[in-house]
TORLUM-259468 format. One record per residue (C-alpha): residue number from 1; residue in one letter; x, y, z. Coordinates in nm, 3 decimals. Layout:
% TORLUM-259468
R num residuo      c1      c2      c3
R NUM       A       X       Y       Z
...
This chain:
% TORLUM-259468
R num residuo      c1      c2      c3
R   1       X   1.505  -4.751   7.663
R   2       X   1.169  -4.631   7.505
R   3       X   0.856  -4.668   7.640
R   4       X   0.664  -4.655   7.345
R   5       X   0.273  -4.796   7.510
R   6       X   0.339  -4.520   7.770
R   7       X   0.426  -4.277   7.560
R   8       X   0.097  -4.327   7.327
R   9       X  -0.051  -4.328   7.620
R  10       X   0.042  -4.010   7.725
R  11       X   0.003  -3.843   7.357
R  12       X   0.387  -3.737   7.346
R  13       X   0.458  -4.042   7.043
R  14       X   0.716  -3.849   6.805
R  15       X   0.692  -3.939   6.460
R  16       X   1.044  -3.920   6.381
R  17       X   1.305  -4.008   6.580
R  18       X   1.673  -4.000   6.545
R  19       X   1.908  -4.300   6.698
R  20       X   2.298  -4.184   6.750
R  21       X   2.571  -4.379   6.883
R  22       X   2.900  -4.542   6.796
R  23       X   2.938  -4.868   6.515
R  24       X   2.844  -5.199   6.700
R  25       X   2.631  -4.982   6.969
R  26       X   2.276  -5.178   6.869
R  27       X   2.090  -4.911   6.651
R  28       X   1.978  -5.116   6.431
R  29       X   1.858  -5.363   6.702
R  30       X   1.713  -5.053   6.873
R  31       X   1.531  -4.918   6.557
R  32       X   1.391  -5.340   6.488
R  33       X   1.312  -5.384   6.865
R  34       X   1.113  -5.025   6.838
R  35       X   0.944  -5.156   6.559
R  36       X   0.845  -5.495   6.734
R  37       X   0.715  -5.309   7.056
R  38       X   0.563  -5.000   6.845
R  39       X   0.176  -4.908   6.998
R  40       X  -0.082  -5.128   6.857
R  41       X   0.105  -5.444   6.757
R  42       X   0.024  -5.711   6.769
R  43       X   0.312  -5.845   6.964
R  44       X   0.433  -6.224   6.946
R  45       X   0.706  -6.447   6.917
R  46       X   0.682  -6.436   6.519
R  47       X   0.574  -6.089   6.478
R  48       X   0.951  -6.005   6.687
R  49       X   1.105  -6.283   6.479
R  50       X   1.010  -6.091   6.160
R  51       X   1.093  -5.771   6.261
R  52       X   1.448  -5.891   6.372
R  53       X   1.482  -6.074   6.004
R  54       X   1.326  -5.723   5.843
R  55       X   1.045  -5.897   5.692
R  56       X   0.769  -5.790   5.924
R  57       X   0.476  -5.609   5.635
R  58       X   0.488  -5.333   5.932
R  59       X   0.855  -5.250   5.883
R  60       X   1.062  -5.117   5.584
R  61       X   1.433  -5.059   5.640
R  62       X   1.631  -4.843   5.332
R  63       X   1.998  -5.007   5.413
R  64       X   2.231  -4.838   5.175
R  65       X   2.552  -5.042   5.229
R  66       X   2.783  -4.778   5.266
R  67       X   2.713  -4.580   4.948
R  68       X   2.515  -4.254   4.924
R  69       X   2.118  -4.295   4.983
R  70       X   2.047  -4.223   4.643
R  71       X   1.690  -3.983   4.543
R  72       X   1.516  -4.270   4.386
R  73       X   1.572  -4.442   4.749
R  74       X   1.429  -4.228   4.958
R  75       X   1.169  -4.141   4.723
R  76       X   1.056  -4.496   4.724
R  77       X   1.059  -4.496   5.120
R  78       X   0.841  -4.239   5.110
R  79       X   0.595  -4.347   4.877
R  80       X   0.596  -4.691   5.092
R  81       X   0.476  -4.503   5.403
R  82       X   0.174  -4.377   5.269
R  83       X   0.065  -4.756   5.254
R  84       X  -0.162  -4.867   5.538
R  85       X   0.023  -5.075   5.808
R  86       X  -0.139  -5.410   5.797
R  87       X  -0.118  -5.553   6.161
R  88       X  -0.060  -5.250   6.373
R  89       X  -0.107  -4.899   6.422
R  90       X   0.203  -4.802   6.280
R  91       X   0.433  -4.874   5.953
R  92       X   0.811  -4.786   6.071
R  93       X   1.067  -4.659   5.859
R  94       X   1.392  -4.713   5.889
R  95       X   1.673  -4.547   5.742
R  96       X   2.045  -4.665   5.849
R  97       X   2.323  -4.467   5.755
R  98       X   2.112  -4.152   5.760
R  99       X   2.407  -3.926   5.725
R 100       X   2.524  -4.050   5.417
R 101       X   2.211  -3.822   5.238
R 102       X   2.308  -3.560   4.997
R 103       X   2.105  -3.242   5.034
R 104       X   1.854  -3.316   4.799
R 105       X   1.799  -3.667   4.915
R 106       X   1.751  -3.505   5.259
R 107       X   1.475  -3.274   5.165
R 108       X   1.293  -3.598   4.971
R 109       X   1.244  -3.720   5.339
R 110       X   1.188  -3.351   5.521
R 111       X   0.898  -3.305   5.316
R 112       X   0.746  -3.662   5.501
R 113       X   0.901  -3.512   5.793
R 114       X   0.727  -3.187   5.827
R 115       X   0.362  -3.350   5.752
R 116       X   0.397  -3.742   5.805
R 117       X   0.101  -3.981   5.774
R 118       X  -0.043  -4.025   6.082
R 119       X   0.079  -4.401   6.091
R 120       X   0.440  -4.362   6.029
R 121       X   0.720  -4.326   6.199
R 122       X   1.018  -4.245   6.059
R 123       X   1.371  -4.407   6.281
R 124       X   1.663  -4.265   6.169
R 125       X   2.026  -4.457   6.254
R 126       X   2.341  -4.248   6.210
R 127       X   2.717  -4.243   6.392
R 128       X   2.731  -3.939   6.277
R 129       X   2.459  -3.702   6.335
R 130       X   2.642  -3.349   6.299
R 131       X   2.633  -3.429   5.891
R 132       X   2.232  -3.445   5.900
R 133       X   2.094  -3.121   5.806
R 134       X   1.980  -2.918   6.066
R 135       X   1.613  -2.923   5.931
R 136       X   1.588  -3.315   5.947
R 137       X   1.725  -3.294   6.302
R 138       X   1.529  -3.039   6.450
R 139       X   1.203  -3.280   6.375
R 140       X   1.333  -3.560   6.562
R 141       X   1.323  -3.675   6.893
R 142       X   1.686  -3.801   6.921
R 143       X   1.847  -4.124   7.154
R 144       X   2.197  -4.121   7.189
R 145       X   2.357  -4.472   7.279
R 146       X   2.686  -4.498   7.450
R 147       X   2.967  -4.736   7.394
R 148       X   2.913  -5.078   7.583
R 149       X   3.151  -5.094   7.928
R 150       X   3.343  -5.470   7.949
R 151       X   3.109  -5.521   8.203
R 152       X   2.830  -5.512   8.016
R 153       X   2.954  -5.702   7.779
R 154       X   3.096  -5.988   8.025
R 155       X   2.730  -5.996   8.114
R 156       X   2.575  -6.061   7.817
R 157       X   2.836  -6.287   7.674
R 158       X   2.779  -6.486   7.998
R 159       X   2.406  -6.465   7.910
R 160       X   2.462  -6.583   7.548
R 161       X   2.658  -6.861   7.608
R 162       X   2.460  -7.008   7.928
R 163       X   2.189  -7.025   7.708
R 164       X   2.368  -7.210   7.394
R 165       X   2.582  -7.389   7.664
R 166       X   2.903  -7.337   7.523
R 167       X   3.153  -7.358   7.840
R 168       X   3.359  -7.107   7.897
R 169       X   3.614  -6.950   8.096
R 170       X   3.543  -6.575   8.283
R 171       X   3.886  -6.462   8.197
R 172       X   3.794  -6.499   7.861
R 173       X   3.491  -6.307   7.807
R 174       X   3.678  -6.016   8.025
R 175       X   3.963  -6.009   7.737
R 176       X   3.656  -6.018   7.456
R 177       X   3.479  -5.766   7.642
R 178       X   3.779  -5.536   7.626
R 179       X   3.898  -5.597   7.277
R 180       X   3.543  -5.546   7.183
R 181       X   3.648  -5.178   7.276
R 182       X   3.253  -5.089   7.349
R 183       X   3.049  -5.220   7.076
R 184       X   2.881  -5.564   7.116
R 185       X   2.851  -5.613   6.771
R 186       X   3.234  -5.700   6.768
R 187       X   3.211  -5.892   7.115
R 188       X   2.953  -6.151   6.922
R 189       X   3.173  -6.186   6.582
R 190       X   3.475  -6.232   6.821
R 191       X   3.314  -6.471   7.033
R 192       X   3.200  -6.703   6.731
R 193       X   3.570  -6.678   6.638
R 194       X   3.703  -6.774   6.972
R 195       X   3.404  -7.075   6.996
R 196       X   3.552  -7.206   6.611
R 197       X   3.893  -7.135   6.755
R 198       X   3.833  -7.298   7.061
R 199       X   3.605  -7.604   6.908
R 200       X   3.327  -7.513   7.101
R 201       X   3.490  -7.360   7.391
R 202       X   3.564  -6.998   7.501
R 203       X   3.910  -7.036   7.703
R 204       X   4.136  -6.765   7.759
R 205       X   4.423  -6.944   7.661
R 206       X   4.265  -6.973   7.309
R 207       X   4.123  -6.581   7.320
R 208       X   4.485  -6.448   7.378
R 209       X   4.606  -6.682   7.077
R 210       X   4.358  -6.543   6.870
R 211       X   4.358  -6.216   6.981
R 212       X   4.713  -6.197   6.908
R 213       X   4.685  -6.359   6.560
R 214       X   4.483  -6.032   6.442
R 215       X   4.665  -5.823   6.627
């Protein structure tokens, strides 16, 4: 969904940039695959297998578990992006959970906002963007992603499993893509469940069983 060679190219490269959507809607994967694709890198198989395990030098993510990003956290993130990036043109920050910043926490991270290091960008992940402070979002370029449909789903789930060839059954992946209820996150946990459930097969039969065990 970003472009981010063209938009170098074109000089319009934001330096913040704020990705909204729904749990399980990939903005994590978004922020890591922006990070792997970023202008300048040097793009290969193990720099996007790094990225993807957050332990590319290029990349720091502040991942606060569901608690309150703390001061000392987002100091620290900033003092980290004043650091060189070591393979590419860019370090990329990520912060997940953005919302959960008190006010003072926030303006830590306006202040790298308002005059950031010419090799940083800043990715910001929230579900929940109206509790950001109006100054943090007016300095970002903002993506908002949408719930996945079941087709969508179906799709990739037919993807996934062709390519770990794991039979399955179509009826199956339609009643995971709709109990996934949009987010692909929960399509993949309750696939692996089905697979275990099913020893190494997705049948409907055995996705209606389970489905109905947690219902």
């Amino acid at each position: 969904p970003v472009d981010a060679a063209g938009a170098n190219a074109n000089q319009q490269l934001a330096h913040a940039w704020l990705i909204t959507g729904p749990a399980g809607s990939g903005r994590s994967t978004l922020a890591a695959a922006f990070a792997a694709s970023s202008p300048g890198s040097a793009i290969s198989a193990a720099a996007t297998r790094q990225v993807l395990a957050g332990t590319h030098p290029d990349l720091t993510t502040l991942r606060t578990e569901g608690v309150i990003i703390s001061i000392k956290d987002a100091r620290a993130l900033v003092e980290r992006s004043y650091f060189s990036p070591s393979l590419g043109r860019y370090r990329v920050m990520v912060v997940e959970d953005a919302d959960r910043m008190v006010e003072r926490t926030s303006n830590v991270l306006l202040k790298a906002l308002e005059e950031p290091p010419p090799h940083v960008m800043f990715l910001l992940a929230t579900t929940d963007p109206q509790k950001l402070p109006v100054t943090i979002l007016s300095r970002c370029l903002q993506f908002s992603l949408k719930n996945m449909p079941p087709e969508r789903v179906v799709e990739h789930l037919t993807h996934v499993l062709g390519v770990e060839q794991v039979p399955f059954e179509e009826d199956a992946l339609w009643l995971l893509g709709r109990a996934a209820d949009g987010s692909m996150r929960d399509a993949m946990s309750l696939t692996d469940q089905a697979i275990a459930f099913g020893e190494g097969k997705v049948l409907a039969a055995d996705v209606r069983a389970l489905l109905d065990e947690a219902g």
